[in-house]
C-alpha positions in Angstrom: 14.0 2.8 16.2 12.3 -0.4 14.2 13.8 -3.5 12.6 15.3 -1.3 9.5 17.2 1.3 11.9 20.9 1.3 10.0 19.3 1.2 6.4 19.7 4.0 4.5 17.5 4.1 1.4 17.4 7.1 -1.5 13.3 7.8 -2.4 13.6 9.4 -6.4 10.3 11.2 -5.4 7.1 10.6 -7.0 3.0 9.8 -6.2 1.2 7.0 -4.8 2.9 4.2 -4.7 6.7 5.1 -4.7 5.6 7.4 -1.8 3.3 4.3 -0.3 6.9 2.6 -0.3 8.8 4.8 1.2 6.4 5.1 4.1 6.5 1.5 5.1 10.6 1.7 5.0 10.6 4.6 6.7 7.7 3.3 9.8 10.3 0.8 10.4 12.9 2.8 11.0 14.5 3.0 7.7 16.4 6.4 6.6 15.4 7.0 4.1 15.5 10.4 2.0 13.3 11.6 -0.4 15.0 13.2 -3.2 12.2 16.1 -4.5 12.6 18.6 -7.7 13.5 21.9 -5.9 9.9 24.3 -5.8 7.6 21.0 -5.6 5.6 19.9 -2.9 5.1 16.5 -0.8 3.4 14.4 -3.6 1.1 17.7 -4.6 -1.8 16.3 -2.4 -2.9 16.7 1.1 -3.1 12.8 0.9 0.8 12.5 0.2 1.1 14.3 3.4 0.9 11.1 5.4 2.4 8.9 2.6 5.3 11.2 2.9 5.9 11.0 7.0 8.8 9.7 8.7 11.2 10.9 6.0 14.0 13.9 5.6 14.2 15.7 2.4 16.4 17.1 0.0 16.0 19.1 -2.8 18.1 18.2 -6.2 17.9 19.4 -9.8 17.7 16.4 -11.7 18.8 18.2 -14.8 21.6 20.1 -13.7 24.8 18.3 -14.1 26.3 18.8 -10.7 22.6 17.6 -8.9 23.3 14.1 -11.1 26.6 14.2 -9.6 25.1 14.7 -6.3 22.9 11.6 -6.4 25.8 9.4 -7.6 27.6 10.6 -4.7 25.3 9.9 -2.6 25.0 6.1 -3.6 28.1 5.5 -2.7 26.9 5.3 0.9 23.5 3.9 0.5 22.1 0.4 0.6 18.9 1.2 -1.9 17.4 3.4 -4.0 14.4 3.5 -5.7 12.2 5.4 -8.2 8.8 4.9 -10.1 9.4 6.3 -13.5 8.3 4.9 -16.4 11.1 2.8 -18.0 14.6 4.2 -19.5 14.0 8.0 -17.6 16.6 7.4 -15.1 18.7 6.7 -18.1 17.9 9.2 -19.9 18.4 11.9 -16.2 21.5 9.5 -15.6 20.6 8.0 -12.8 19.9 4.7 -13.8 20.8 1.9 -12.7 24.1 1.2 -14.6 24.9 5.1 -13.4 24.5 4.3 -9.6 25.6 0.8 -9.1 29.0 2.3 -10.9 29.4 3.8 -7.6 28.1 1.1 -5.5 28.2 -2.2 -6.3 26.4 -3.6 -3.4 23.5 -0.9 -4.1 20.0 -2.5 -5.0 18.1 -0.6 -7.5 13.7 -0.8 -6.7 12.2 -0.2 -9.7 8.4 0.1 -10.1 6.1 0.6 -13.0 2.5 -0.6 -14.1 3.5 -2.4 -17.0 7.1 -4.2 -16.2 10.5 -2.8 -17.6 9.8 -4.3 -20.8 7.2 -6.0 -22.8 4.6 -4.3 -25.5 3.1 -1.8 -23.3 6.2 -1.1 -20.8 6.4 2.8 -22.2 2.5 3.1 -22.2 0.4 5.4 -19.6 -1.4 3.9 -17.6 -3.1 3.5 -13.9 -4.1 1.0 -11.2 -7.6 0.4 -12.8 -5.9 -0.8 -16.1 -2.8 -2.9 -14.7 -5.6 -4.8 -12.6 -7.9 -5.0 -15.3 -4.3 -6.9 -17.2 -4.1 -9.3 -14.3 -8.0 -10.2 -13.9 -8.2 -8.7 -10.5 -10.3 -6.3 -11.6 -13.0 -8.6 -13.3 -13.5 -10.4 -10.2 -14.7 -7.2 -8.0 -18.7 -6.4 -8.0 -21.9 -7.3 -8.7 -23.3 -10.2 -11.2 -24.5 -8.8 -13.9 -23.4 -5.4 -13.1 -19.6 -3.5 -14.3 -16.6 -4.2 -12.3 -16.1 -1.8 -9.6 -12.4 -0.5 -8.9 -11.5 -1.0 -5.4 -10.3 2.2 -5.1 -6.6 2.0 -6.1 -5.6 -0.3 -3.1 -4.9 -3.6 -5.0 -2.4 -2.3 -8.2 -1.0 1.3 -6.8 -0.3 0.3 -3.3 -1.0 -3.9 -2.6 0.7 -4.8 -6.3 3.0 -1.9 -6.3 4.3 -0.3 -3.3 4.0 -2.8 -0.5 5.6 -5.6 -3.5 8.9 -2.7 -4.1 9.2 -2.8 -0.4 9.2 -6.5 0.0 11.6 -6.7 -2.9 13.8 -3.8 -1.4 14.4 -5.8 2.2 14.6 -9.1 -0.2 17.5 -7.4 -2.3 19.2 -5.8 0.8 19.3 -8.8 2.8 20.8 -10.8 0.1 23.0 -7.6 -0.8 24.6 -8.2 2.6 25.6 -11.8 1.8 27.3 -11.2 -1.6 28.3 -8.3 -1.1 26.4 -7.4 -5.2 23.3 -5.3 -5.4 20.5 -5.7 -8.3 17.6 -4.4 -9.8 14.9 -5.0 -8.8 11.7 -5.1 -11.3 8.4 -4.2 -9.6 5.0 -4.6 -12.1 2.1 -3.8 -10.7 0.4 -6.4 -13.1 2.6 -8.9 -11.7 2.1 -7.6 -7.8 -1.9 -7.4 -8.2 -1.6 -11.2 -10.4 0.0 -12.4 -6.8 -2.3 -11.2 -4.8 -5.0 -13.3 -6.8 -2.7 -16.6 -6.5 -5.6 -18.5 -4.3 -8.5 -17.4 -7.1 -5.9 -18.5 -9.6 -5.6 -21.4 -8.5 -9.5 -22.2 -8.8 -8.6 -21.6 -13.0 -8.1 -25.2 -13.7 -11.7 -26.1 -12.1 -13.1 -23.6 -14.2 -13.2 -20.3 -12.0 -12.3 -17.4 -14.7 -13.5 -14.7 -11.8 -16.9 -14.4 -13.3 -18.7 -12.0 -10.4 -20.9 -13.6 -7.7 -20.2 -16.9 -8.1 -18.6 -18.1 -4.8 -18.5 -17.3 -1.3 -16.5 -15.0 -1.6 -17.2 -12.4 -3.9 -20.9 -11.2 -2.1 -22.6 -14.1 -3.7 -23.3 -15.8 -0.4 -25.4 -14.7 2.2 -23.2 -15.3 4.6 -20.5 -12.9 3.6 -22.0 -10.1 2.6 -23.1 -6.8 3.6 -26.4 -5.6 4.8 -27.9 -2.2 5.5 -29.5 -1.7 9.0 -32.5 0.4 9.8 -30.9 3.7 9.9 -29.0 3.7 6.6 -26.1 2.2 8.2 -24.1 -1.1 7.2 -22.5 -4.5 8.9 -20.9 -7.1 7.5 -21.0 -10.8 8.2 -18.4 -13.6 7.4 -20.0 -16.5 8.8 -18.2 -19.3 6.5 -17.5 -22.0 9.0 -20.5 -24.2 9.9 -20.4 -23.3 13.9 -20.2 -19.5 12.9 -23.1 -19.8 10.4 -25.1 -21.9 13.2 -24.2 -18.5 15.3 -25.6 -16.3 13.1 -29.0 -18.1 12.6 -29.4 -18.1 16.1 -28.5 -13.9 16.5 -30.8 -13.1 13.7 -33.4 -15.2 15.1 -34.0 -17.1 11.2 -35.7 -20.4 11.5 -32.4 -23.1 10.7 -35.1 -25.3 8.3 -35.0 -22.4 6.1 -31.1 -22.2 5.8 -30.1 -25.5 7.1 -28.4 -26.1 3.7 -26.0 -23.2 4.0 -23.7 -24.3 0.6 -26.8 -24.4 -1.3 -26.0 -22.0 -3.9 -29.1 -22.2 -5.9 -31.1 -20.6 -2.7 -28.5 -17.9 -2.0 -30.2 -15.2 -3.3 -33.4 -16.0 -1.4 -31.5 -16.4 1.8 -29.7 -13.3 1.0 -33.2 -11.6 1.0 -34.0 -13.0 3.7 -31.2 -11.4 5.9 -31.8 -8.0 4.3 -35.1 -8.1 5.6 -33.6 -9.2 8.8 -30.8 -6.8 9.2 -33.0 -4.0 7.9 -34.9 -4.2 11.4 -32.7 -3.1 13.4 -30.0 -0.1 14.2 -26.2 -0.4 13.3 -25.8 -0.1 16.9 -28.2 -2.5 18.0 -26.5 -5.6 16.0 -23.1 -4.8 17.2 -24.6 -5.1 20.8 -26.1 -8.3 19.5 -23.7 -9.8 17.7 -20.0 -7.8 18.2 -16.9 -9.8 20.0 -18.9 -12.9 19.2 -17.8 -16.1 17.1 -20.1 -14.9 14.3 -17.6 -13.0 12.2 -19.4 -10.0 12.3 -18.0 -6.4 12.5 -20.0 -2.9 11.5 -19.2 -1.0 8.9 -17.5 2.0 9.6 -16.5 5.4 7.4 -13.0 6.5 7.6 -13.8 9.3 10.4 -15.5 6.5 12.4 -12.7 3.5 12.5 -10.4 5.8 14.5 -13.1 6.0 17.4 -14.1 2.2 17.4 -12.7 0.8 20.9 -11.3 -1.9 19.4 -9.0 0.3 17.2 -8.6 3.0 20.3 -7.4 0.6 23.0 -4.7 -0.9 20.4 -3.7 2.7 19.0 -4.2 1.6 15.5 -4.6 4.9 14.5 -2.3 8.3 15.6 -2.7 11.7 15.1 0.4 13.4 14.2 0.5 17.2 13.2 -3.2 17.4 13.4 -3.6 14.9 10.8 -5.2 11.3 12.2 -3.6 8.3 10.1 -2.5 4.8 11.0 0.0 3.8 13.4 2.9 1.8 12.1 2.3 -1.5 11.1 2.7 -4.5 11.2 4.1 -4.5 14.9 8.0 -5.8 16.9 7.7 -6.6 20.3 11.7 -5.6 20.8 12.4 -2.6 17.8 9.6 -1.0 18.0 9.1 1.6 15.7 9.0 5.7 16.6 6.3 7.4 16.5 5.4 8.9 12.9 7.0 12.4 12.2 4.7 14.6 9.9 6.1 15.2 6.3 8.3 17.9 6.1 8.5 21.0 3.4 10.5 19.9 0.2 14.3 20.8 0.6 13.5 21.4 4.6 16.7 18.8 4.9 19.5 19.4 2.2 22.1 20.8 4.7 21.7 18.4 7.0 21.3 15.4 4.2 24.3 16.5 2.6 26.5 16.7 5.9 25.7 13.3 6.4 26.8 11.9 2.9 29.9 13.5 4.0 29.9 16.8 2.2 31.5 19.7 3.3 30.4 23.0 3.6 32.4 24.6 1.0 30.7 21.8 -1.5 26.9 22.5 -0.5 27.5 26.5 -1.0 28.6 25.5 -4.2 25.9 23.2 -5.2 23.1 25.8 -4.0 25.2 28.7 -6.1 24.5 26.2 -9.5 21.0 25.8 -8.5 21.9 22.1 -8.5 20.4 21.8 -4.3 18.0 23.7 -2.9 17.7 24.4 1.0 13.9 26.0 2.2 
């Protein structure tokens, strides 16, 4: 089921964050169809193997003639597609988006590149570390005095990128609906990471250029920060509020005369050292019996095997195993269409037959498209 049950969307496969994408769509109950190159594999990573759930697939020769005709057929019965490309392939495969509107003029078109469709660098290679680097996300992560540290590829590739197409593709469907015109729909992963600094951009005109450690945010402070325990372990502490940092100087057991001043930024660092010391005396374990569930904003930190198990996450089900695999349920949550249960990716081509039938060909045509080479059924 989910809020997007009725939507059909076409997924021009690809990594990362087309894939990332197609997964949200898809948790919410979206149909949507991945559209592989016959012989690949889900995204060529075991990672893609949960980007790729919830989704049927269909195996189509780009570059034969009849498997372009195929896509353009199947168009005509879908509210979206989408690809991630760099710009003027689909153009060049003819599946652009002149080519597939032709057949559908209420279709919306999710495009999504690093650089933008156009602009000095829009046919340059490229990668989540350099389109953040472009938008000043980048300079703003890590430690004063030190390099900037990518934050994996969370805030271009997927925050930026494929959570901003998705947005953009229920933005462009909705309105779709009401005019009864599709459109194209430009996704930059510059532009998506740029937006998801808009409070930090803000702080520009007072002189804020993202320079590292210099507000409370960024580690500078001591209270929001992290800090190892005595077995090699990590918590972290967001005590910004004055009756949550009050909180924490009683559960560390800190005299207040020595941080009474908590926006004193010149003695940051000397509080910070302070707390290390602190922290460093007792286990992980320990300090979440101390200070987890309180008003402290406190929470341990936990490795990626570990989150699963925490009860907060367990009693929720914020994670799921599905074909062995544990990932994260679907987010963010309905109270009335709630989504189904995530199905595990399937083999490429696993669902041409069954694809096709529903796009309303017949038999006689799918023999004919597998005897060109233009589909492929596994």
């Amino acid at each position: 089921m989910g809020p997007l049950e009725g939507v059909r969307i076409l997924e021009l496969a690809g990594i990362g964050p087309g894939p990332f994408c197609g997964m949200m769509l898809a948790d919410m109950g979206a149909d949507v169809i991945r559209i592989d190159r016959p012989g690949g594999s889900p995204g060529g990573s075991i990672g893609h193997t949960v980007l790729f759930r919830n989704r049927r697939t269909v195996a189509i020769d780009l570059k034969n003639p009849d498997g372009v005709q195929t896509i353009l057929r199947m168009c005509e019965s879908a509210d979206a597609l989408f690809e991630g490309y760099r710009p003027g392939v689909t153009e060049r495969l003819g599946v652009g988006p002149r080519d597939c509107m032709s057949r559908n003029e209420q279709l919306v078109y999710g495009r999504m590149t690093g650089w933008g469709q156009d602009g000095p660098l829009a046919k340059a290679a490229g990668h989540d570390i350099n389109y953040i680097s472009l938008s000043g996300a980048l300079h703003a992560v890590g430690r004063r005095g030190e390099r900037p540290v990518p934050p994996l590829n969370l805030v271009g590739d997927f925050g930026g990128g494929g959570m901003m197409l998705a947005f953009g593709l229920v933005c462009g469907i909705l309105e779709a609906r009401k005019s009864g015109k599709g459109q194209v729909i430009d996704t930059s992963m510059v532009e998506g990471s740029a937006a998801l600094m808009s409070m930090f951009n803000a702080f520009v005109p007072a002189g804020y250029t993202g320079d590292r450690n210099t507000h409370m945010l960024d580690g500078a402070a001591h209270f929001y920060d992290t800090y190892e325990t005595s077995d090699g372990k990590y918590v972290s502490i967001g005590s910004i509020e004055p009756q949550f940092y009050m909180l924490l100087l009683e559960k560390t057991g800190v005299d207040p005369s020595e941080f009474a001043v908590q926006m004193d930024m010149e003695n940051w660092d000397t509080m910070k050292a302070r707390l290390a010391d602190v922290f460093k005396s007792k286990t992980r374990d320990e300090w979440c019996d101390i200070m987890e569930g309180t008003d402290v904003c406190f929470a341990p930190v936990l490795d990626m095997v570990e989150a699963p198990q925490h009860p907060h996450n367990a009693a929720r089900g914020s994670y799921i195993e599905v074909d062995g695999l544990m990932q994260h349920s679907p987010t963010p949550r309905f109270s009335r269409t709630v989504p189904d249960t995530p199905r595990a990716a399937t083999r490429v081509g696993a669902d041409t037959d069954e694809v096709l039938s529903d796009f309303g060909f017949t038999g006689d045509e799918v023999a004919d498209l597998k005897g060109s080479g233009a589909v492929h059924q596994i």
